[in-house]
C-alpha positions as CSV (number, residue, x, y, z in Angstrom):
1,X,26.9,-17.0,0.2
2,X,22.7,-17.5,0.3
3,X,20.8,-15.1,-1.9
4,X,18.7,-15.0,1.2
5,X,20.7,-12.6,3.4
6,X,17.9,-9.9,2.0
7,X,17.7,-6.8,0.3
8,X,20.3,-4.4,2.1
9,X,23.8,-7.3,1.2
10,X,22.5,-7.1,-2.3
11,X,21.7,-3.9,-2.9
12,X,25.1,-2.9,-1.3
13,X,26.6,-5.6,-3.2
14,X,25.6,-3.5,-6.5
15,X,27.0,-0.6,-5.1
16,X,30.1,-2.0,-4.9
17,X,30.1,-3.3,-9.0
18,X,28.0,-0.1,-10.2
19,X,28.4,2.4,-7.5
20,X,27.4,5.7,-10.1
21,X,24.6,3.6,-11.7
22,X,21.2,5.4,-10.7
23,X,19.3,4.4,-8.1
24,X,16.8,6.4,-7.2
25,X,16.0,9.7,-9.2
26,X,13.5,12.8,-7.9
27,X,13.5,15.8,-9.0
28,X,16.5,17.2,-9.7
29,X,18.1,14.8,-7.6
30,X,19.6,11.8,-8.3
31,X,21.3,8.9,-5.8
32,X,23.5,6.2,-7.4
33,X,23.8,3.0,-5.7
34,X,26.8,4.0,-4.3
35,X,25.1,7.2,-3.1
36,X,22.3,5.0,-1.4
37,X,24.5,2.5,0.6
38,X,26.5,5.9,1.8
39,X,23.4,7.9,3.0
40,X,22.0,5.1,4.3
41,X,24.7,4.3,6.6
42,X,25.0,7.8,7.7
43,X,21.4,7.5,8.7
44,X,22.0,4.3,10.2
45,X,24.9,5.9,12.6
46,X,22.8,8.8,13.7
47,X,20.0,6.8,14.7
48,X,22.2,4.3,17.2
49,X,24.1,7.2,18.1
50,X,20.7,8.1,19.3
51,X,20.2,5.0,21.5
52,X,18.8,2.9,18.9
53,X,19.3,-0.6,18.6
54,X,18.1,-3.4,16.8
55,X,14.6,-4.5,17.2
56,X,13.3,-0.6,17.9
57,X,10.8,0.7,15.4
58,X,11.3,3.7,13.3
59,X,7.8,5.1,12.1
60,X,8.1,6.7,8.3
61,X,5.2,9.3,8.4
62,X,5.6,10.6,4.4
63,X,4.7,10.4,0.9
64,X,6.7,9.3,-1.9
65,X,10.4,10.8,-1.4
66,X,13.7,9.6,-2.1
67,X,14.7,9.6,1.8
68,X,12.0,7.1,2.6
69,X,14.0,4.1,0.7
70,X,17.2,5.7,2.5
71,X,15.3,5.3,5.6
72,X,14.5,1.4,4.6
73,X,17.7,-0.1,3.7
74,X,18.9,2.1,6.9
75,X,16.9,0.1,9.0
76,X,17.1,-3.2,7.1
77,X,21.1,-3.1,7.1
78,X,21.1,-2.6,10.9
79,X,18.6,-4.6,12.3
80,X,16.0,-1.3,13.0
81,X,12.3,-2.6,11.9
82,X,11.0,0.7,9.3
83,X,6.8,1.0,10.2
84,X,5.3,2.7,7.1
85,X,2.5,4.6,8.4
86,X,-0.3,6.3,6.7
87,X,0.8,9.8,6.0
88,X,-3.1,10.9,5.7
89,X,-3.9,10.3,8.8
90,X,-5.0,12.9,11.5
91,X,-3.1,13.0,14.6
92,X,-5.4,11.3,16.4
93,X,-5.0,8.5,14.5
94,X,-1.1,8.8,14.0
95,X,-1.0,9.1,17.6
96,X,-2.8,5.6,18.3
97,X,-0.5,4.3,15.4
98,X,2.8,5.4,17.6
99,X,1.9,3.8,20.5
100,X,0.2,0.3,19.1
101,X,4.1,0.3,17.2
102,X,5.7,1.5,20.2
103,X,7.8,3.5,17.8
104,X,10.8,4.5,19.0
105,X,11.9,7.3,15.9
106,X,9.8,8.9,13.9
107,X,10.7,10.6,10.2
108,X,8.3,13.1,8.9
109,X,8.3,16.0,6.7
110,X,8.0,19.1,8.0
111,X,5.1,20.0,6.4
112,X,3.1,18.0,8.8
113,X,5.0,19.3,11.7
114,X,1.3,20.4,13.5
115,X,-0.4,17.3,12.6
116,X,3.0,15.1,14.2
117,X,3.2,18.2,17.4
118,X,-0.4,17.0,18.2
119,X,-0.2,13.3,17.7
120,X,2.8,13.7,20.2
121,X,1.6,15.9,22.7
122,X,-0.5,12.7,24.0
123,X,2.4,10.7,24.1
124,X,4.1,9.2,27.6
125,X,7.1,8.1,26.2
126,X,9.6,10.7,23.4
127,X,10.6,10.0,20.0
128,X,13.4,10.7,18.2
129,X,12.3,12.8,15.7
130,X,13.5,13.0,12.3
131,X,12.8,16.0,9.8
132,X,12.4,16.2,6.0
133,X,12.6,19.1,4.4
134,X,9.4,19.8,2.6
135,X,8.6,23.5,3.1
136,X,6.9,23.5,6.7
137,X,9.4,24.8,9.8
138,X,10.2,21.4,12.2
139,X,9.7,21.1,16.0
140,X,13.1,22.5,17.6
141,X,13.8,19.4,19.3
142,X,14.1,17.4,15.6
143,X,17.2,16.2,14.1
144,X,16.9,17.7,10.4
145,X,17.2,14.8,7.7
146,X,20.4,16.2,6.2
147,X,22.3,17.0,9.2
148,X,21.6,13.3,9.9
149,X,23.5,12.1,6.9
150,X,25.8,15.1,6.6
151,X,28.8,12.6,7.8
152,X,29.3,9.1,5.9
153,X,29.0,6.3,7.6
154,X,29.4,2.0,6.4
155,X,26.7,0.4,6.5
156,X,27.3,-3.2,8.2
157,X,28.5,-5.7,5.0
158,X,25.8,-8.5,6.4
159,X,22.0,-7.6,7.8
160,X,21.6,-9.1,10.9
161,X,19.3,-12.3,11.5
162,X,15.8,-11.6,12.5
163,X,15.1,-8.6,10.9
164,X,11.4,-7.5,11.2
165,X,9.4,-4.9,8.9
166,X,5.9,-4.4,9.8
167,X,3.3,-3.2,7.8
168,X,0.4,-2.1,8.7
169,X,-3.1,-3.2,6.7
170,X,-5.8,-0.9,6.0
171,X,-7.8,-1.8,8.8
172,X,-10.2,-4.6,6.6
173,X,-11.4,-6.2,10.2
174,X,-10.7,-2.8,12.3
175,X,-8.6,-0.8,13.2
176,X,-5.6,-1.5,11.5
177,X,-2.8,-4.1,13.0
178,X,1.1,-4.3,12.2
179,X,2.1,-7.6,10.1
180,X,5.7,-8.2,11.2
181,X,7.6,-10.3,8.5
182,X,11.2,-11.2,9.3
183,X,13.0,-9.7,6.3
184,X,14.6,-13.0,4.9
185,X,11.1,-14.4,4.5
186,X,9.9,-11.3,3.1
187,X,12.9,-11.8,0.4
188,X,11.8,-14.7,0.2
189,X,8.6,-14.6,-0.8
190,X,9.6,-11.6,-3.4
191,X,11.7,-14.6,-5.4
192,X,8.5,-14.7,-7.6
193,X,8.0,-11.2,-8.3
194,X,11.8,-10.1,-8.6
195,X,13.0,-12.6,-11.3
196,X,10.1,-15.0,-12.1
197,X,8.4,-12.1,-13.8
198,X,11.1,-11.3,-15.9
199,X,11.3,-15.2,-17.3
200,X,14.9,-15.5,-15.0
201,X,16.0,-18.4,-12.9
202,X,15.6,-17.4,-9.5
203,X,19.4,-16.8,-8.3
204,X,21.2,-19.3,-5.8
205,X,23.7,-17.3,-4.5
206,X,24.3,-13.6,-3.7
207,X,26.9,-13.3,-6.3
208,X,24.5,-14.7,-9.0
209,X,22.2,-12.2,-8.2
210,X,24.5,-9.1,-8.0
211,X,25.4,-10.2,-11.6
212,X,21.8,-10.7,-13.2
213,X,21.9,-6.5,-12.0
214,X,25.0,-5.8,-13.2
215,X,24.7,-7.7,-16.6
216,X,21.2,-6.4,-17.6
217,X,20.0,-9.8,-18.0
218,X,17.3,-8.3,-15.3
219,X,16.1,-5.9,-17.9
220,X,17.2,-2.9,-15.6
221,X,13.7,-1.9,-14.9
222,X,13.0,2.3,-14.4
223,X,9.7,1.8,-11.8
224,X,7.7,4.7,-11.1
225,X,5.6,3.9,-8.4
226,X,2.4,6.0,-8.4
227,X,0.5,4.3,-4.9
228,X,2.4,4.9,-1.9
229,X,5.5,3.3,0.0
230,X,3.1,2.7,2.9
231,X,1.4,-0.2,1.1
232,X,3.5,-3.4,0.5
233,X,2.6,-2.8,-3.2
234,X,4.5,0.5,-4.1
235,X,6.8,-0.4,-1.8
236,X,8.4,-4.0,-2.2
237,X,8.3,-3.9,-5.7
238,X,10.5,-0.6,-5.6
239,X,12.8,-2.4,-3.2
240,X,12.4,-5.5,-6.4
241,X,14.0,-2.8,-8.5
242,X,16.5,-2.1,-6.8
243,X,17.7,-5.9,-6.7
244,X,17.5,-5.9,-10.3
245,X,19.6,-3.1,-10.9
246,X,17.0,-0.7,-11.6
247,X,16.2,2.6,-11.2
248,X,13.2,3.8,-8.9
249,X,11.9,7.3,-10.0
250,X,10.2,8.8,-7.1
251,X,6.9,11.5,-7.6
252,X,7.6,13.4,-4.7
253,X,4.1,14.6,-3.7
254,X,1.4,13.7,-1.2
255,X,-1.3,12.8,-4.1
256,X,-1.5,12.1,-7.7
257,X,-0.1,14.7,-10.4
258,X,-0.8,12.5,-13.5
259,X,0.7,15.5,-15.8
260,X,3.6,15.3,-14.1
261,X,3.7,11.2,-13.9
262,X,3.4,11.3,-17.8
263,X,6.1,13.9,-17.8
264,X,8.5,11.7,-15.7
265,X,7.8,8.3,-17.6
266,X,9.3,10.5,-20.5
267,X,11.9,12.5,-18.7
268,X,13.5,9.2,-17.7
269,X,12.4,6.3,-19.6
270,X,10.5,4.6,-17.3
271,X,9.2,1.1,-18.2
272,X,7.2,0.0,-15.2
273,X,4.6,1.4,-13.3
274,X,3.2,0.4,-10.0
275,X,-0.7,1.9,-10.2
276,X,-3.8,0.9,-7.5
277,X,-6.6,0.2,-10.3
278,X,-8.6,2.6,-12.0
279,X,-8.0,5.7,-9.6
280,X,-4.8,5.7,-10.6
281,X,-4.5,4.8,-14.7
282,X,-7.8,6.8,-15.5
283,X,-6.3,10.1,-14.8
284,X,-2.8,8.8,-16.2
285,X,-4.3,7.9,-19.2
286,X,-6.8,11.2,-19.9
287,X,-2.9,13.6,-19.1
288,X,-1.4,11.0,-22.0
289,X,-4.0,11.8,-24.5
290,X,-1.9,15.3,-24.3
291,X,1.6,13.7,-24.8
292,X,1.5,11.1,-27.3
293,X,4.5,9.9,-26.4
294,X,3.4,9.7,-22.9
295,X,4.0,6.1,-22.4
296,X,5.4,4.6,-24.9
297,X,8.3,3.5,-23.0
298,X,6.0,2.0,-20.8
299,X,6.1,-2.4,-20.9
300,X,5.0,-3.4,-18.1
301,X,1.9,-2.5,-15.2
302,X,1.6,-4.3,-12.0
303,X,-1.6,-3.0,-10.5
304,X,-2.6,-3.9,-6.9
305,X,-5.1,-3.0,-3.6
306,X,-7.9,-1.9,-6.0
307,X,-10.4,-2.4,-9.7
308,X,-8.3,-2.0,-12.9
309,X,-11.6,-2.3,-15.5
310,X,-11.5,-3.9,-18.9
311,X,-12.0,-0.8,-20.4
312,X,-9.2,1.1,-18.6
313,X,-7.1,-1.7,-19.5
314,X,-8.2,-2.2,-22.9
315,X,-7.2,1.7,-23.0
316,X,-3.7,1.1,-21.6
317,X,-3.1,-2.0,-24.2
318,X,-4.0,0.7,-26.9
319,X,-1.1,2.6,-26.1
320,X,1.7,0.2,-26.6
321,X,3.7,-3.1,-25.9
322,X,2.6,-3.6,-22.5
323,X,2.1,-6.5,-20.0
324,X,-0.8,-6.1,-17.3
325,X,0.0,-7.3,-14.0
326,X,-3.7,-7.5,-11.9
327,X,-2.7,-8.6,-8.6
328,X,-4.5,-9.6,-6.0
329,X,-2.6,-10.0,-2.4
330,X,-2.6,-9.0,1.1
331,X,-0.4,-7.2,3.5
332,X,-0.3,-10.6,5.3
333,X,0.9,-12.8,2.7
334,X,0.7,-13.7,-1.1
335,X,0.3,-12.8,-3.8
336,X,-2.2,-15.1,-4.2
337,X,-4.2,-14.8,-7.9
338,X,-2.4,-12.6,-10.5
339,X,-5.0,-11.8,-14.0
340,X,-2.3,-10.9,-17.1
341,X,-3.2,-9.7,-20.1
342,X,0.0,-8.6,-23.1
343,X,-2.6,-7.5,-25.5
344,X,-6.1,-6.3,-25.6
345,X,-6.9,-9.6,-27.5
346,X,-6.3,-11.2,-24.2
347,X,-9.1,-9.6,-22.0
348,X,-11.1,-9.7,-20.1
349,X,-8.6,-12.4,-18.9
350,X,-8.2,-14.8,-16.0
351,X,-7.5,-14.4,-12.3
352,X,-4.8,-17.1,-12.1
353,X,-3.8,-18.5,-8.7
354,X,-0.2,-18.1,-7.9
355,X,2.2,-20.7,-6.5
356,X,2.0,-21.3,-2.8
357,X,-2.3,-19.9,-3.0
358,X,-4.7,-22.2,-2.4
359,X,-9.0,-22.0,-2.2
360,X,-10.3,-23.8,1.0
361,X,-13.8,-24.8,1.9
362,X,-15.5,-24.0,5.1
363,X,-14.0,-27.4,6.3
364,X,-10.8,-26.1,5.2
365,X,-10.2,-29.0,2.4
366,X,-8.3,-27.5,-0.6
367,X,-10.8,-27.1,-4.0
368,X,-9.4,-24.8,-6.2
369,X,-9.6,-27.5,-8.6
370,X,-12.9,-28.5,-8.5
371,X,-14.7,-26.6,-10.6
372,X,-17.8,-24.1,-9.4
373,X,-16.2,-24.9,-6.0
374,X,-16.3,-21.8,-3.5
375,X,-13.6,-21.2,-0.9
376,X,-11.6,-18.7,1.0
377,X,-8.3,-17.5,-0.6
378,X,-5.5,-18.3,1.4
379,X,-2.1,-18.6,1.2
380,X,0.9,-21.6,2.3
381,X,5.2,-20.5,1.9
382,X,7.1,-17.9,3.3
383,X,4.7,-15.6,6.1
384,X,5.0,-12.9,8.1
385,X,5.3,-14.0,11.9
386,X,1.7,-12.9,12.9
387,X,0.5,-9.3,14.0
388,X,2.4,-7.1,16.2
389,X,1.7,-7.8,19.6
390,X,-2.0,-10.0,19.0
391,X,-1.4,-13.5,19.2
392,X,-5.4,-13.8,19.0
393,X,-5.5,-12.4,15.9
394,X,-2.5,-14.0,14.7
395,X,-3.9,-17.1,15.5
396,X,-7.1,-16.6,13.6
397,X,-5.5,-15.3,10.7
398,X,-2.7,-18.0,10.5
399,X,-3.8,-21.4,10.8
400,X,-2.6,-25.0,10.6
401,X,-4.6,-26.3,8.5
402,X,-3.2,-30.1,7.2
403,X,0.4,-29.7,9.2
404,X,1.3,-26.4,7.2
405,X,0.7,-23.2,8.1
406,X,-1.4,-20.9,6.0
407,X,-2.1,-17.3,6.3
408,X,-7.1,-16.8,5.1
409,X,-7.6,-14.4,3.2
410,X,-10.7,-12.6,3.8
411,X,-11.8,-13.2,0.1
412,X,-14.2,-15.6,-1.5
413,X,-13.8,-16.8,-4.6
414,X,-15.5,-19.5,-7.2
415,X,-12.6,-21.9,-8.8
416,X,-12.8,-22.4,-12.9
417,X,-11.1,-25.8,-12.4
418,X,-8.0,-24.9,-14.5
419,X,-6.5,-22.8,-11.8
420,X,-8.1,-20.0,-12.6
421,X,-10.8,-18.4,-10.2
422,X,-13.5,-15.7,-10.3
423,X,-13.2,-13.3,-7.0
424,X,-16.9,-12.9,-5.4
425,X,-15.8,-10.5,-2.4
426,X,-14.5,-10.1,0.7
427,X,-15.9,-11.6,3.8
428,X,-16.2,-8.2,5.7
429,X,-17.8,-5.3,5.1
430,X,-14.5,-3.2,4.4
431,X,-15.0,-0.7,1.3
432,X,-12.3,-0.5,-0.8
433,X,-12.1,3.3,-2.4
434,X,-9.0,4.2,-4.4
435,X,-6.4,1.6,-3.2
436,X,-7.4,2.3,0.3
437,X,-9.3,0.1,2.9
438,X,-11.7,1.7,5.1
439,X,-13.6,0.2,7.8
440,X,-17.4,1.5,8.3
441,X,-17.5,1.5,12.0
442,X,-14.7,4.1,12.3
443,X,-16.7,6.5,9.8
444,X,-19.6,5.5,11.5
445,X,-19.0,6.6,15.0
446,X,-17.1,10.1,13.4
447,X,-20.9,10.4,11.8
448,X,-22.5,9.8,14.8
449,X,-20.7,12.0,16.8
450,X,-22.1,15.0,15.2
451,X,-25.6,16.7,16.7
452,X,-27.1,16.6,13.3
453,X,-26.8,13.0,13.0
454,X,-29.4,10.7,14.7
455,X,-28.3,7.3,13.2
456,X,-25.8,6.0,10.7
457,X,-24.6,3.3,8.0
458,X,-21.5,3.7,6.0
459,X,-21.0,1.1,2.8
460,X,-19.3,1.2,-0.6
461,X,-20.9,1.9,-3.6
462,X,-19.8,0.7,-7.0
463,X,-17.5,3.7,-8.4
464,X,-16.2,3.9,-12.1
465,X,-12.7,4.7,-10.7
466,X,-12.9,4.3,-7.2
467,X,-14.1,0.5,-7.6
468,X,-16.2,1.8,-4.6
469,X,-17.3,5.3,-3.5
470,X,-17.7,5.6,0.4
471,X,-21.4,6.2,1.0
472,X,-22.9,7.5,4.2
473,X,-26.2,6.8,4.3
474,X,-27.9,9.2,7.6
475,X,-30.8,9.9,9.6
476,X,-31.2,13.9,10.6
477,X,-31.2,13.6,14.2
478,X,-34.4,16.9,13.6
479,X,-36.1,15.9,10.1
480,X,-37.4,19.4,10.1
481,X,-33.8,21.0,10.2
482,X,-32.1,18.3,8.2
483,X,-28.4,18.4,8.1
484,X,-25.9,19.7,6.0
485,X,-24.2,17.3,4.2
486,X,-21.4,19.9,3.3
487,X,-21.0,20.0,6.9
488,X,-21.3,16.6,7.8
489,X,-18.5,16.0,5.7
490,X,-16.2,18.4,7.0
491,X,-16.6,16.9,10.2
492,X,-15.7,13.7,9.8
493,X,-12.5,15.3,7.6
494,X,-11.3,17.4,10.6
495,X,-11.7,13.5,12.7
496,X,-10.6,11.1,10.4
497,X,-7.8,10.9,6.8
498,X,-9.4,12.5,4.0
499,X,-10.1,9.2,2.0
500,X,-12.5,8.0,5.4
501,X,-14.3,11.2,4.2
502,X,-18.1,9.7,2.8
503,X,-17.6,10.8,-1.0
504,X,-21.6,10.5,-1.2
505,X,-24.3,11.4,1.7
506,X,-28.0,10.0,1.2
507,X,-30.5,11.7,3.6
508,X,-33.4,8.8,4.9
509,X,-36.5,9.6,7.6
510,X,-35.2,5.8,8.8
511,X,-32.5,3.1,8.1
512,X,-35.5,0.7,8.7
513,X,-33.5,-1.3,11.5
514,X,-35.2,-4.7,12.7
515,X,-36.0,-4.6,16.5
516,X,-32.6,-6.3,17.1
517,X,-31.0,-3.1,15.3
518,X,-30.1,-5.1,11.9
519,X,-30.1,-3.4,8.7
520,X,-31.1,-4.9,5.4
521,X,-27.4,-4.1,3.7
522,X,-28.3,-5.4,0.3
523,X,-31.4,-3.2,0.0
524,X,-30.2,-0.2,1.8
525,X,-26.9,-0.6,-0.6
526,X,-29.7,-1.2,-3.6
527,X,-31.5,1.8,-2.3
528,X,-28.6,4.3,-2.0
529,X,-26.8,3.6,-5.2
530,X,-30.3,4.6,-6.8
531,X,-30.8,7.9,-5.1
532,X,-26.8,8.5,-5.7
533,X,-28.1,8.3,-9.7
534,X,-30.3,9.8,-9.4
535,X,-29.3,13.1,-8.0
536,X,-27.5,15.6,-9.5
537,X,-26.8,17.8,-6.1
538,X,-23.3,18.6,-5.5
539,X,-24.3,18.4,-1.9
540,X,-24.9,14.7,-2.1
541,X,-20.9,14.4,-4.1
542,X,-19.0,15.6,-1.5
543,X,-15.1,15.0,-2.5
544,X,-12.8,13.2,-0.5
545,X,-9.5,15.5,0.1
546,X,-6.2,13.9,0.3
């Protein structure tokens, strides 16, 4: 039997060796393998009890919670496609998400049972609508969460072919589109990450696998992931885990509690975290200077989606026996460059291409060994299919270059010659802030559609643990009135997910625009990263809410 039947035939092929063994702790609550497969397939019933059959979409709306991996391997096992969504998002934009997935089920907690009510209310077609219990009261016509799995149910022993998970990006050339990747390629593609990593022989078979999990010879890693399940980061190497025979200890809140992370890398032992950059280990580290035995267990970081500095990590090498994992990858394929350091002796290390990643010229010809050469990243092996629904932009994102098909990146990059490569930036103007991927026009027209605001430009600025602060730069639509940027702020937050919220305002008379409308980026970026230093105004530092 191929080790490429996916995630749910192994994971319920542990269950059936090590059924008690701990799967996913939170809390005060713990689910063994066993525990998984059976809640999971309980799920799984009530949903096609429901009318749901394989193929339909089931949005997960929700931070961090055990029931969000239930939900996965649900889905996966079945043949239901799971659509992470971004669980900060306003119900404007949760509404536009629903009907670009045509969703058919949506699970939610109930603390966002207004913002979910209003996404819905512009709806044509229902949901089913599944509730988490999280504190808030849930619309009358939802199926509670534990009433759901309240009877146990099997889980089918094989996934079906042509399982899809899509996954939406961060919206780096817009609004943000579904990937779809059939689950066997996905698997596939993981080979590198699930065993690879931990020096092992990829597995052949399902039953060699099951017994690299069962045998410890996969190190039984305890992950805490601390960036969310709706990114492909947080989330398929949790799903990794949990192949290995791990344990995935879940922080069940909507941000960041770094007191509590250090207290739960204790509590349990955890040796791997999952991090985005330096908005993540900066406040880790500064709660750990409390608990000296914070994170010792700690031996290995993979770190994806945003900036991990050489002095954060010089800091996190300082505080044991750990590997650093930089990643750098993209929802529609990869990885494609990892930089690893074991020691700080080893920094500032190397952004190492990965196998399968290649650098192409503009005329598409492979250079990434030809030293000082500049290309596009991109990426040749297992894919996703495309984007949900857009052949266009399928098309333009997955080419045929040479007879095989390869997924551009939108990053640049200068090759070293030895396989190594030095990132220069992305290709579009998308600002990065905190592991999350905003795209300036969206902000823009939120900016502009308040009265105070007579013209706008939204960019990044470099951030110390942001990797890029989300600058509005505006023009007072009365320069003797001004505007509030206080204000300003709050109206964009009450329009758009609190990280699209412009962490710094900058007040100009004029964006200086040519007579075609262009704006001189690099200056005006120049220009506003001064002022920014320059000012000490808590006005101008607006914080960006979760």
């Amino acid at each position: 039997m191929s080790v490429k039947n996916g995630y749910s035939d192994v994971w319920q092929a542990i269950a059936d060796r090590v059924p008690d063994r701990s799967a996913v702790v939170s809390g005060d609550r713990s689910l063994g393998y066993a525990g998984l497969v059976t809640e999971a397939g309980a799920l799984a019933h009530a949903l096609a009890d429901r009318g749901l059959r394989a193929g339909d979409g089931v949005a997960i709306f929700s931070h961090n919670r055990p029931e969000y991996l239930v939900t996965v391997l649900a889905c996966l096992a079945t043949g239901l496609a799971p659509v992470p969504m971004n669980y900060r998002y306003r119900a404007g934009e949760l509404a536009d998400l629903l009907v670009d997935a045509d969703a058919r089920a949506l699970v939610f907690p109930d603390s966002a049972t207004d913002v979910v009510v209003r996404a819905l209310a512009g709806l044509d077609t229902p949901l089913l609508l599944i509730a988490l219990a999280d504190g808030g009261t849930a619309p009358p016509e939802a199926l509670r969460y534990e009433d759901a799995v309240s009877a146990p149910r099997p889980l089918p022993r094989r996934a079906p072919v042509g399982g899809e998970l899509r996954l939406y990006t961060g919206g780096t050339t817009g609004r943000p589109k579904a990937v779809v990747w059939d689950v066997a390629e996905l698997f596939d593609v993981q080979r590198f990450a699930i065993w690879a990593t931990a020096g092992i022989a990829p597995p052949a078979t399902l039953p060699e696998a099951v017994e690299i999990a069962v045998s410890n010879r996969g190190m039984r890693p305890v992950t805490l992931p601390l960036a969310p399940f709706m990114h492909g980061t947080a989330l398929f190497n949790s799903m990794n885990t949990l192949v290995l025979g791990g344990t995935v200890v879940v922080q069940a809140s909507p941000g960041l509690d770094a007191t509590d992370a250090v207290r739960l890398i204790r509590t349990h032992g955890v040796t791997r975290l999952i991090i985005a950059g330096d908005a993540v280990a900066l406040p880790l580290l500064d709660a750990a200077e409390q608990d000296s035995a914070g994170l010792s267990t700690i031996t290995s970081i993979i770190s994806s989606g945003m900036r991990l500095s050489e002095a954060v990590k010089r800091r996190l090498h300082a505080r044991g026996d750990v590997t650093i994992s930089d990643m750098l990858a993209s929802t529609e394929g990869g990885p494609y460059a990892v930089n690893t350091t074991t020691s700080a002796g080893d920094l500032p290390g190397v952004l190492r291409l990965l196998p399968g990643a290649v650098l192409l010229d503009e005329g598409l010809e492979e250079v990434q060994q030809v030293a000082g050469a500049r290309g596009m990243l991109g990426f040749r092996g297992p894919l996703p299919k495309g984007y949900w629904r857009d052949e266009a932009k399928t098309a333009e994102a997955f080419r045929l270059v040479r007879g095989r098909r390869t997924v551009i990146a939108g990053d640049w990059a200068e090759a070293l010659g030895d396989g190594g490569i030095e990132l220069l930036g992305r290709g579009s103007s998308v600002v990065n802030t905190g592991g999350e991927k905003v795209y300036p026009a969206e902000v823009e027209e939120a900016l502009l559609a308040h009265p105070a605001v007579a013209d706008a430009v939204v960019l990044g600025i470099p951030d110390e643990r942001f990797g890029e602060a989300l600058t509005a730069v505006l023009v007072p639509a009365d320069p003797e009135r001004g505007l509030d940027p206080a204000a300003v702020t709050a109206f964009v937050g009450e329009r758009l997910a609190g990280y699209k919220k412009p962490r710094h305002i900058v007040v100009r008379p004029s964006l200086d625009r040519s007579p075609h409308g262009k704006i001189d980026m690099v200056r005006l970026t120049r220009e506003a990263a001064a002022a920014i230093a320059t000012s000490a105004s808590p006005d101008h530092r607006s914080q960006n809410a979760g």
